[in-house]
N, C-alpha and C positions, 0 to 999 in steps of 0.2 A: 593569449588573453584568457583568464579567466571569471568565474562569476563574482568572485572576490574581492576585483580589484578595477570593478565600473562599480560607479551608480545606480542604485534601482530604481527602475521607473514602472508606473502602475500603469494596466494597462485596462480600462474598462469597457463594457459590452452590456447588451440587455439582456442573457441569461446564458449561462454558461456552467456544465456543458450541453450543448444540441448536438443532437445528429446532424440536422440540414446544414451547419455552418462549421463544412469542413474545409472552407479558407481557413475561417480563423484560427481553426485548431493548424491547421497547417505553418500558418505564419506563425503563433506563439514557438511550437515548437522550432521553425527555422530559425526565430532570435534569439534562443536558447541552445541551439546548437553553435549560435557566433557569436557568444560569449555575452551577451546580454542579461542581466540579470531582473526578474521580472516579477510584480506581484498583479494577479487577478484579482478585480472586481466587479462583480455582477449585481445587474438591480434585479434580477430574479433568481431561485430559485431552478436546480435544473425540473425538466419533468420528464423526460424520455428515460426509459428502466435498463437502455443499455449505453455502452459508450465504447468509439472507438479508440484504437490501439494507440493511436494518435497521443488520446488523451489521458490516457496511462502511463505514456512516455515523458508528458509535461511534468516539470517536475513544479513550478511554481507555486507558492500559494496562495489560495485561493480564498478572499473574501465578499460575505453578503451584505450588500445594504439591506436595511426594512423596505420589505415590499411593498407594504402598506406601512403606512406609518403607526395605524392605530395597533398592531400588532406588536408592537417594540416601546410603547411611549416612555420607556425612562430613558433608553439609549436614543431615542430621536431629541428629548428634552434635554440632556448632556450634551447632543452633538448641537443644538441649537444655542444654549447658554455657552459653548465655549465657542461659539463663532462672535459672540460680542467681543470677545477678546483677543479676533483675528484681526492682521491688522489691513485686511481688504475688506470688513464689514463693511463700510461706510459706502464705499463703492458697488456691492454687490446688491443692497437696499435700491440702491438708486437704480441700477440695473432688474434688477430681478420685477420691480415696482411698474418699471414698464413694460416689461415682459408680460408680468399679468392685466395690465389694463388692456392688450391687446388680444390675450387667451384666456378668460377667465373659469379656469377649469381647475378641478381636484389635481388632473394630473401633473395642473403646472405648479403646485401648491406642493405636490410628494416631491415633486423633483428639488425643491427648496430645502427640503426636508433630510433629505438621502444625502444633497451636496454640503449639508451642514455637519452632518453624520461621518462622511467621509473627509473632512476635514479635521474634525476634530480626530478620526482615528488613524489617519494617515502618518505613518512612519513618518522620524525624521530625517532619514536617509533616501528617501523616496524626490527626485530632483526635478522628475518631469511627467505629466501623464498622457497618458494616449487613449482615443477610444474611438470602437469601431459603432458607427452608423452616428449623423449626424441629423436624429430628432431626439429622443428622449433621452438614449446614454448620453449625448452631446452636451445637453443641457447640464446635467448633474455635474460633468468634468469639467465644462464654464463657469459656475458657481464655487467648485470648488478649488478651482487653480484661482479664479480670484480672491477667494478668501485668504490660504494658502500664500498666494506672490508666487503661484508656480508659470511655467509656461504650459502650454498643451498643445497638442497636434490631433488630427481627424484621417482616418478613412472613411470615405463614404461609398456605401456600395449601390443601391438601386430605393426601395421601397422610402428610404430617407431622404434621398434627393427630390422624389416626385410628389410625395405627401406635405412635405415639411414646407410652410409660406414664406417667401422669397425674403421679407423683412427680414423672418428666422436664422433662414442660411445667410443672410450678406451680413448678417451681426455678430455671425459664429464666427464665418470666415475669417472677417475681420479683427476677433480677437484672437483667434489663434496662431501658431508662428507658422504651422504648415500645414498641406492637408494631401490626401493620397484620395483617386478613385480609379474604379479598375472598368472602363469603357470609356467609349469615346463620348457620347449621347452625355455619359455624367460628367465627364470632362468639362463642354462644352457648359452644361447647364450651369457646375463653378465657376467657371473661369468668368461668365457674362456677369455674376456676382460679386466675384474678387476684386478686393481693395489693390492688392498689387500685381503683376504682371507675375507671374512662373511662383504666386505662392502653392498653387495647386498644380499637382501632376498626373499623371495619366501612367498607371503601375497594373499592370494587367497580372490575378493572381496566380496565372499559370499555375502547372500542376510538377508536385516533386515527383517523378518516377521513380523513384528507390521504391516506394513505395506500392510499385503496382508492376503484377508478372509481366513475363509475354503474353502477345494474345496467346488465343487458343487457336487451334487450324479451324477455318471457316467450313461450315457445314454445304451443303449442292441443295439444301430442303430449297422446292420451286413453289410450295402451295398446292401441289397437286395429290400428295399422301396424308388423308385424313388422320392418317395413325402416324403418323410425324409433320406436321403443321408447322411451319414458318412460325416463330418465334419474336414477334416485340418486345421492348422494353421500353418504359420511362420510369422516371424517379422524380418525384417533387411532393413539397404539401400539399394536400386538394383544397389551396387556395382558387381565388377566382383568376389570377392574371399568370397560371400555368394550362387555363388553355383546356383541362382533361374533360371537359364539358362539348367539347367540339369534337375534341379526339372521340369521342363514344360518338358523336352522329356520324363522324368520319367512318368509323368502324363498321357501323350499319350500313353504312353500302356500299360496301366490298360485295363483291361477288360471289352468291352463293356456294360454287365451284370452286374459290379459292379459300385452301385450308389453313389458318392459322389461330394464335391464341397471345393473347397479351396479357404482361407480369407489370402491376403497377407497385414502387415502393414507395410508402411515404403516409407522411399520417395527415392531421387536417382538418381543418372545422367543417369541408363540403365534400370531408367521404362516405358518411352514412347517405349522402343526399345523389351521390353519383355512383353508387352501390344501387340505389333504387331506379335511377335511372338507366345502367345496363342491365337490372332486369325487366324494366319498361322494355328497353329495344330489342330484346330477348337475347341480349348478350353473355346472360350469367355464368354458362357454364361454359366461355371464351377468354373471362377475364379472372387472373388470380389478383386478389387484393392482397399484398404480402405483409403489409404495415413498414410501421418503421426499421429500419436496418443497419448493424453495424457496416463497418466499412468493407469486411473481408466476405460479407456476405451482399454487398452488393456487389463487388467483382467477381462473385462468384455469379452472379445473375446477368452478369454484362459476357461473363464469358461464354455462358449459357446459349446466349441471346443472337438473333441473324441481325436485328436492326433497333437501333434507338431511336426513340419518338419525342419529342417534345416542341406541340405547339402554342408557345409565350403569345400572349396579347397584355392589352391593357386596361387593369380594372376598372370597377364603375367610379374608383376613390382617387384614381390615377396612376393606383400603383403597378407597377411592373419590372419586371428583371432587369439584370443586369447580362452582364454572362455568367449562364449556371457555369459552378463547375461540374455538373453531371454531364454537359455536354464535350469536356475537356475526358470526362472520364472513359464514357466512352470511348472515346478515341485511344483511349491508351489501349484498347483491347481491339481497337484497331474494325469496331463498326462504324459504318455507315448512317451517316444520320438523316433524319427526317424532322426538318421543324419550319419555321415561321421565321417572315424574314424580317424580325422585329428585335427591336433593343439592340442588345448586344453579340446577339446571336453571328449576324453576318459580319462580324469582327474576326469571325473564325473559320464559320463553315460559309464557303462561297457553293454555289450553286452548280450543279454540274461537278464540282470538286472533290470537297469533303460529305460532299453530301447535295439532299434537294430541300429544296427551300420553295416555301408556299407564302399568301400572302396571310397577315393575321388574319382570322374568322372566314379563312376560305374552306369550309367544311368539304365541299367538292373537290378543289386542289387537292386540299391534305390526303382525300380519300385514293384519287388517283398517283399519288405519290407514292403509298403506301402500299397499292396495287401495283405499280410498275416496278418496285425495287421485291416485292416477296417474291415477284416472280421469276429475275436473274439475280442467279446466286454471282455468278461473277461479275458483274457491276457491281451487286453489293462489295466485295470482296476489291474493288478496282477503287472506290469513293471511299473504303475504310482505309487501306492501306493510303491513301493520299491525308486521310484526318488523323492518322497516327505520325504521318513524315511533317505536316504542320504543326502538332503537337511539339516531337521532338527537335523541330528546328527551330520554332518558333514562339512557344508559349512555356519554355521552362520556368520554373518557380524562380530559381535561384538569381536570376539577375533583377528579380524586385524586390525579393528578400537581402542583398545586399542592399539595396538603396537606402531600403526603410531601416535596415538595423545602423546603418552608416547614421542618416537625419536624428535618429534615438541616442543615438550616443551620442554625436555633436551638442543635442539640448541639455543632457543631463549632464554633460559634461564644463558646459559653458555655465550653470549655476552652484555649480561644486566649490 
């Protein structure tokens, strides 16, 4: 099969490209590697100054809606005058009119905006759309598959399930013909909303290994040699519902005796705020802030690294994880992890296993976790090698990247 001779189908996201969503980069490029032919669109703007290899490799093209609408007004006023002449206007009024009596927000006013816009610019070979998170991309690819008479499909992954009002999702669900989320917790939360039985599935994003070395041979560091120190790692945004706000009180009482140092990667609205709070605890010169990171330079930092950290809770707004894949990634480099037994987490690493598991905002737990694994290297080296044999047996990419390019091509093909 080649690209030439399917359907293209759009497939939309809420900015693109990110560093942190290297699912999605992962999956684009897996349905383009099985013959799927595909064009991106994003309602922002990327803003991260690097990108991974990933997304070098995509070859797709790539379009921007108006972010703001006031920034674009002739192209949002074409995209809006030629939806009078679609022939799902009349239904999307109706729809869109009670959408806003129940959210009476700018945001829900741009998103009318953008689906007007991408409607009107949307290819006419373009058969079916797809779009990953199901609040605000959701909305725009609802509006526009209605005006359009297209079908559309949904992944949803965690902060969109938990944020987004129950009306919201059983209306999306409802109009869509399918939908994908990658745990069980989100599973469950669709499916209590699904209009039909097995419209929603449970597609976990595993990880492609092609992509990622062997480990490295495991280091014997016990915490006991100042001049070589046990070795942390995590990776996420310094959002609120990653936890790293707990992890620093965790940190502070470790024992003064035991020697280590933790590498945080990721950027964030609450890192300048947790920057000043490990030099509160007088952690400063224990923790490297590394920032944002491509992809080869965070395996180089996993490979680096004795143990991976990441303790997930849940925001003050509801929001919380899914299954990171930082926690998949690790494991490919075959550490041992250390997190929280929330979300989606224990879908992977059981306790004693692939790793220890604490309970959300047990700052003590965490700290004792963290203490028991710096100090044997071989446990470490016993609970990583169990989270790389469940990685590779058990969380490959490729048997949900087959589903989902299979479900994509069945819809664009059915309206061809």
């Amino acid at each position: 099969m080649t690209t030439g001779t399917v359907p293209r189908i759009a497939v939309a996201m809420k900015g693109y490209p990110r560093l942190s969503e290297t699912f999605i980069a992962q999956e684009l490029l897996g349905l383009q590697q099985r013959g799927l032919a595909l064009e991106i669109w994003s309602l922002r703007h990327p803003t991260d100054g690097a990108k991974h290899l990933m997304h070098h490799q995509i070859t797709a093209p790539v379009r921007y809606l108006p972010e703001y609408l006031h920034d674009e007004p002739g192209r949002v006023a074409r995209g809006v005058l030629g939806a009078l002449a679609q022939p799902g206007f009349r239904k999307l009024i109706s729809i869109f009119l009670r959408d806003l009596a129940r959210d009476r927000t700018r945001n829900r006013l741009r998103r009318f905006g953008q689906a007007c816009v991408m409607a009107c610019e949307l290819p006419a070979d373009i058969r079916h759309l797809h779009v990953h998170y199901l609040h605000t991309p959701a909305s725009v690819i609802r509006y526009a598959a209605l005006l359009r008479g297209l079908s559309w499909s949904f992944s949803a992954h965690a902060k969109d399930i938990w944020t987004t009002p129950d009306w919201e999702k059983r209306e999306k669900i409802a109009d869509a013909v399918w939908g994908v989320t990658c745990t069980q917790d989100g599973f469950r939360e669709l499916e209590r909303l699904s209009d039909q039985p097995d419209k929603v599935e449970l597609v976990y994003h595993g990880l492609d290994l092609a992509r990622f070395p062997p480990p490295a041979p495991r280091s014997g560091r016990d915490g006991s040699d100042s001049a070589d120190p046990v070795r942390f790692v995590t990776i996420g945004r310094a959002v609120a519902k990653k936890g790293f706000d707990d992890l620093l009180d965790a940190l502070a009482k470790l024992p003064a005796e035991l020697h280590w140092r933790l590498t945080h990667i990721g950027g964030g609205e609450m890192l300048k705020a947790l920057q000043e709070k490990a030099r509160a605890l007088g952690l400063g010169d224990k923790v490297v802030w590394a920032g944002p990171k491509a992809q080869d330079e965070v395996i180089a930092a996993l490979r680096a690294a004795d143990l991976f950290v990441l303790p997930s809770k849940q925001a003050g707004n509801g929001d919380r994880d899914g299954l990171p894949n930082v926690v998949m990634e690790a494991a490919s480099q075959a550490l041992p992890i250390v997190a929280t037994d929330f979300a989606g987490i224990p879908e992977f690493v059981r306790h004693g296993v692939e790793g220890l598991l604490v309970q959300s905002g047990d700052v003590e737990g965490l700290a004792g976790a963290l203490a028991e694994l710096a100090r044997a290297p071989q446990q470490r080296g016993q609970l990583g090698y169990r989270a790389l044999a469940r990685l590779t047996g058990s969380f490959s990419a490729a048997a949900g990247l087959d589903g989902i390019a299979a479900k994509l091509l069945a819809c664009s093909e059915e309206l061809g």
